[in-house]
C-alpha positions in Angstrom: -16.7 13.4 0.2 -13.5 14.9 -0.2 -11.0 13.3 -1.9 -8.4 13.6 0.8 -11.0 11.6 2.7 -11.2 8.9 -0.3 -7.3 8.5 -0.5 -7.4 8.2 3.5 -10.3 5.3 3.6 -8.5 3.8 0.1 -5.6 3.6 1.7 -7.2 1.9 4.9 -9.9 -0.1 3.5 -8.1 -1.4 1.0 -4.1 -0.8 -0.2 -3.3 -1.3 3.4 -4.9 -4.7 3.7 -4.2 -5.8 0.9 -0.6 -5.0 1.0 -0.8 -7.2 4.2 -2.3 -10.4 3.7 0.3 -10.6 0.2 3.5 -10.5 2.8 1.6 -12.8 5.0 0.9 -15.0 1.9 4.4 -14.6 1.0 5.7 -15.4 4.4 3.6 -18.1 4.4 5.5 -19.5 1.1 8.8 -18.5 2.3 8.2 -20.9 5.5 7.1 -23.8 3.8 9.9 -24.1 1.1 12.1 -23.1 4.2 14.5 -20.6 2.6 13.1 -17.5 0.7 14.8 -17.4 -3.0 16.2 -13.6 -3.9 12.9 -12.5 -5.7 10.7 -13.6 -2.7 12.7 -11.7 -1.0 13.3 -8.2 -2.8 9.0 -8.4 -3.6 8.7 -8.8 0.4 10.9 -5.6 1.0 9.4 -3.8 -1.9 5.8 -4.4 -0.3 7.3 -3.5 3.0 8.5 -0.4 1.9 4.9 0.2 -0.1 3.2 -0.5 3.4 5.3 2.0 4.8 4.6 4.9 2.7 1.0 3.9 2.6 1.0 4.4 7.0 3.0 7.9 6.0 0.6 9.5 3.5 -2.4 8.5 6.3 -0.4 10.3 8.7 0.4 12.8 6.5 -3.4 13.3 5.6 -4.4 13.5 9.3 -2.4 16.5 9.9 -3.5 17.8 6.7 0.5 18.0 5.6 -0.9 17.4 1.6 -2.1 20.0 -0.3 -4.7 19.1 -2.4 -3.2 18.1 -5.5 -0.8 16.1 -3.9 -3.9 14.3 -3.1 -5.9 14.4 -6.4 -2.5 12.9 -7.8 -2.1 10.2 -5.2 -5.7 8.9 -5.4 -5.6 9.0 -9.3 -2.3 6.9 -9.4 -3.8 4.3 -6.7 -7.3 4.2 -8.0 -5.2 3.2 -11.9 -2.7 0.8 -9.7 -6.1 -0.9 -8.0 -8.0 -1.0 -11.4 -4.8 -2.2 -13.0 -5.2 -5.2 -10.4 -8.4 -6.3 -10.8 
């Protein structure tokens, strides 16, 4: 497998979801205390804006717009971030 094809399906399978359910978790914390405090909600943009470069680098893979140590880069630094994690 190549590795643009492992950044694409760790993106996907994993970062991408992930990155949802913690704003859903977050929204769901935000709604019950009624008023988000200024952390809550600088971590909810920062994950937006995370989610958002995620969708971009799958789109970018797609049309093959990363040359391929852009992409050795990319999945090292997520593969540390996801390790770092767990």
């Amino acid at each position: 497998m190549r590795n643009a094809d492992k950044l694409k399906n760790l993106l996907e399978l994993e970062i991408i979801p992930d990155l949802e359910a913690a704003i859903d978790a977050l929204f769901e914390a935000i709604d019950k205390s009624k008023n988000a405090s200024k952390a809550q909600k600088e971590d909810l943009e920062e994950m937006r804006e995370m989610r958002t470069e995620c969708f971009a680098i799958v789109e970018e893979l797609g049309r093959n717009e990363l040359d391929d140590e852009e992409v050795d880069e990319l999945l090292a630094e997520l593969v540390d971030m996801k390790t770092e994690e767990e």
